[in-house]
N, C-alpha and C positions, 0 to 999 in steps of 0.2 A: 606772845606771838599772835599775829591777828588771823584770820581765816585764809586757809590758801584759796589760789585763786588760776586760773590759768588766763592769761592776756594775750589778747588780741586786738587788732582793730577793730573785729565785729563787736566784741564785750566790750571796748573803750564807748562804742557808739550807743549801748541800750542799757550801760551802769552792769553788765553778766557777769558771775561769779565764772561761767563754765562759758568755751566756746561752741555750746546746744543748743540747735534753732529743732524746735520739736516738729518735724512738716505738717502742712496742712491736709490732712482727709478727710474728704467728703464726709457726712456722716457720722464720723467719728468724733474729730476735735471738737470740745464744745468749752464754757467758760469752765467749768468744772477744772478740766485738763491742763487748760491753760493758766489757770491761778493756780496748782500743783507741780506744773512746770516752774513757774516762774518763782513760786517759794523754794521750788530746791536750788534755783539758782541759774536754770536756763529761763530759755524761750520759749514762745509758743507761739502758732500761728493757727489761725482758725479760719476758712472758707467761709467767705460768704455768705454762701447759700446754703451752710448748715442754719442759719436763720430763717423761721419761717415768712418773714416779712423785712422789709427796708427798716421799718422801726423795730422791731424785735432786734434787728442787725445794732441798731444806738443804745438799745437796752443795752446790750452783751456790751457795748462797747464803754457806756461808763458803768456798767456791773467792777469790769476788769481795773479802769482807773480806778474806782474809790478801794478795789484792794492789792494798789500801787502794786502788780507786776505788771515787767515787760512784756509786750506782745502783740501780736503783727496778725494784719486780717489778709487774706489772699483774694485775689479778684480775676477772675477768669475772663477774657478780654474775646473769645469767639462764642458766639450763638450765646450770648446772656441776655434776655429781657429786663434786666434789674439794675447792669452795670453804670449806668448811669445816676439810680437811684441811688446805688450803693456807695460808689464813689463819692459823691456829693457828702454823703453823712460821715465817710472818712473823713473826708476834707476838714468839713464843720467840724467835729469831734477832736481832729488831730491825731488822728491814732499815730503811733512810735513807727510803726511800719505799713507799707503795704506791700504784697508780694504780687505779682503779674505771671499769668499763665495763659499760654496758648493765644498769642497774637501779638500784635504790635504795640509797645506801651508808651511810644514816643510821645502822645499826645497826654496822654495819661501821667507821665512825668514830667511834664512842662506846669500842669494842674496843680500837682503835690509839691510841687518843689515852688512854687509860687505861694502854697501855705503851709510853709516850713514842713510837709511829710517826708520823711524817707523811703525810698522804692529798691527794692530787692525785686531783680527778674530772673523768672529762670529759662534758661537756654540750654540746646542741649548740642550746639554746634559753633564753629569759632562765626560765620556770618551770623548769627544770631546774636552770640553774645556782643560782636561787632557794633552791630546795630542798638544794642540797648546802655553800651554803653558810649558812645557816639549822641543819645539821646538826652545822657547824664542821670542816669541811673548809679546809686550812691553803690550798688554791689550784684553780684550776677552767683545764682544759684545754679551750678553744673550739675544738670540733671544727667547722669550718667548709668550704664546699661545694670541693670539688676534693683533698682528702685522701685519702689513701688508705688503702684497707681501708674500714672501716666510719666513714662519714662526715656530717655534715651538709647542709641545705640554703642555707645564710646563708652569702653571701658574707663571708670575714676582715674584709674591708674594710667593711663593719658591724658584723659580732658582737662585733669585739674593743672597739671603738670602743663601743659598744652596750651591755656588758655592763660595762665600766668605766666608765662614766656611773651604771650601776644598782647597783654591790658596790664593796665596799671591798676584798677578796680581791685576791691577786696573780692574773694570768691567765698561761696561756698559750696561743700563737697556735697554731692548727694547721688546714694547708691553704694549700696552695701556694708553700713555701716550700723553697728549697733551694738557696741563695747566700746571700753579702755583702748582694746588693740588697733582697732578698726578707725579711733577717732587719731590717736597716734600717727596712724601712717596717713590720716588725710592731711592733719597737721606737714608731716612731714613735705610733703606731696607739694605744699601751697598754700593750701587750703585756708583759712582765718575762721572755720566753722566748719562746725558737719551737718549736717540735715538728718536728722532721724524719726523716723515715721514708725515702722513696722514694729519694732521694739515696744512704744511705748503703745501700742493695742493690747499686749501683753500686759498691762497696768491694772491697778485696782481701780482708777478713777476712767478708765474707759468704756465707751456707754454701749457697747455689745455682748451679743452673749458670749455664755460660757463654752460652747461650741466654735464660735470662732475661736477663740483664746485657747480651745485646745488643741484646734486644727494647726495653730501657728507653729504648737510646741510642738506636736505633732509629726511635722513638715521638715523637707528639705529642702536647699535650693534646685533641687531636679523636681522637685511639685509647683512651681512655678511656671504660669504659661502666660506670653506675651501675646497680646492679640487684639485688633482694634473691632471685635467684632461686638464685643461690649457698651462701648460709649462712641466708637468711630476714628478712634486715635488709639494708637497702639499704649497697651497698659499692662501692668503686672498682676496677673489676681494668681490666688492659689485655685490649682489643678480642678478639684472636687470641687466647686465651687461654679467653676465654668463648663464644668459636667453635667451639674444643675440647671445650671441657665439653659446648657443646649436641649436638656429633656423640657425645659417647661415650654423655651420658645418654640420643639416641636409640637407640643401640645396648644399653642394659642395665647400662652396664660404669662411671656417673657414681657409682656410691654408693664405692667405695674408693677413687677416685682425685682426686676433687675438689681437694681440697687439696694434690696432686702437679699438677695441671695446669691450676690455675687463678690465674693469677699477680695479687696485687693492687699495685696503682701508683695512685699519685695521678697528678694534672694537671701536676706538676714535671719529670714526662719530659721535656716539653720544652725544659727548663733544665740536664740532664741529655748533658753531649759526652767521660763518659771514664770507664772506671774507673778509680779512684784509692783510695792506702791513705786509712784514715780519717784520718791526721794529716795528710794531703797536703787533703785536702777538706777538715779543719776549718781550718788554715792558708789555704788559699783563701781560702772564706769571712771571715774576722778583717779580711785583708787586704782585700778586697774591699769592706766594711761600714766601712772604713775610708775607701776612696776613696770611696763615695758619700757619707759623712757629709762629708764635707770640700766634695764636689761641686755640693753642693744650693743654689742659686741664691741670696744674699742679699737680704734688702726694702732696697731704694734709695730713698733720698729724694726726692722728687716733683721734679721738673724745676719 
């Protein structure tokens, strides 16, 4: 018997064992992550501007080719000095994916899609998604309310539902997801993928400290504060963390260090009881999305 596998259109499109697209965060994802991902069988997505340069950005990008996992670079489309730089070297390079965040990517998938790239956008309202797939965007990531980082207000449990009613496009779910159970019901929902960020911080190949990693485990979804007073667009960081930021930026000292000491987490902290390697959590998960598939109560015939 060969390896199970769960299929989707998003796994038909990048060869995926699992329907796992690892989200991109800032700071966080790096090739490490993403070659760890993508040997247990998902995906990975890496920002940018976690590169410290345009070229650093080509390194990482055939680092990843020569060790053939899938995997997708995210490109932030408002207030970037570099997008242009950055895009250009996707293009050349061809990477498997690109993701678009915070702006219009219309112009931007007309580019990729003229050198065979694929574009996953994320939206977090049906005119949004509207528009990006109107623009011909191969798949629309529903950023939905409890995600982490920079997030929605729509509960998954509408959006996904909601916007697969309205688009023919593959989706994927993002927001609140970070098990078996959780990928289950996005499946169920719509979804062709889940998005999971917060979760995999909790890894052993993740490049922060052990203080975050134990704030996460730490944490509930009630330590969670949404607030755009961070980067200017409303985001999910944990509590203590933006407790921080507010003591330092009373003190003068918030403008270099923001981003060193202000940790973003979704709502899935609290689903969150271990670091673990990535193949140990994607393993999990499989398993797990396995017993509740099986678990789920059948319709009985009427007495």
């Amino acid at each position: 018997m060969g390896a199970r596998l769960i299929e989707t259109s998003v796994t038909r499109m990048f060869g995926l064992r699992y329907p796992i697209i690892g989200a991109p965060m800032f700071l966080i994802s790096d090739v490490a992550m993403l070659k760890a991902m993508g040997e247990a069988g998902m995906m990975g997505v890496m920002p940018a501007l976690n590169c410290r340069s345009t070229e650093a950005l080509r390194v990482a990008i055939r680092t990843l080719r020569e060790a053939a996992v899938p995997f997708g670079i995210n490109l932030i489309l408002l207030e970037n000095p570099r997008l242009e730089a950055d895009l250009t070297v996707c293009l050349e390079e061809r990477v498997p994916l690109i993701v678009t965040s915070l702006g219009n990517p219309s112009e931007l998938i007309v580019r990729a899609r003229a050198a065979g790239v694929r574009v996953f956008c994320d939206v977090v309202s049906l005119r949004h998604a509207q528009k990006a797939a109107e623009a011909g965007a191969d798949a629309l990531v529903a950023v939905g309310a409890g995600a982490g980082g920079h997030a929605g207000v729509i509960s998954p449990f509408v959006l996904v539902p909601y916007l697969r009613r309205k688009l023919s496009i593959p989706i994927v779910a993002a927001g609140g997801i970070a098990d078996g159970q959780t990928l289950a019901a996005s499946l169920a929902l719509g979804a062709d993928a889940a998005y999971m960020g917060t979760r995999f911080i909790a890894s052993t190949e993740a490049p922060v400290g052990d203080d975050y990693k134990r704030a996460l485990i730490e944490s509930g979804p009630e330590n969670i504060v949404y607030t755009a007073e961070v980067t200017g667009h409303p985001a999910n960081f944990l509590e203590l963390s933006v407790e921080r930021y507010r003591l330092l930026r009373e003190a003068g000292e918030s403008a270099g260090k923001r981003w060193r000491d202000v940790w973003s987490a979704g709502q899935t902290v609290g689903l969150i009881e271990a670091v673990q390697p990535t193949a140990t959590i994607v393993a999990e998960i499989v398993e797990e999305y396995e017993r509740v598939r099986r678990s789920l109560p059948p319709l009985q015939p009427d007495a």
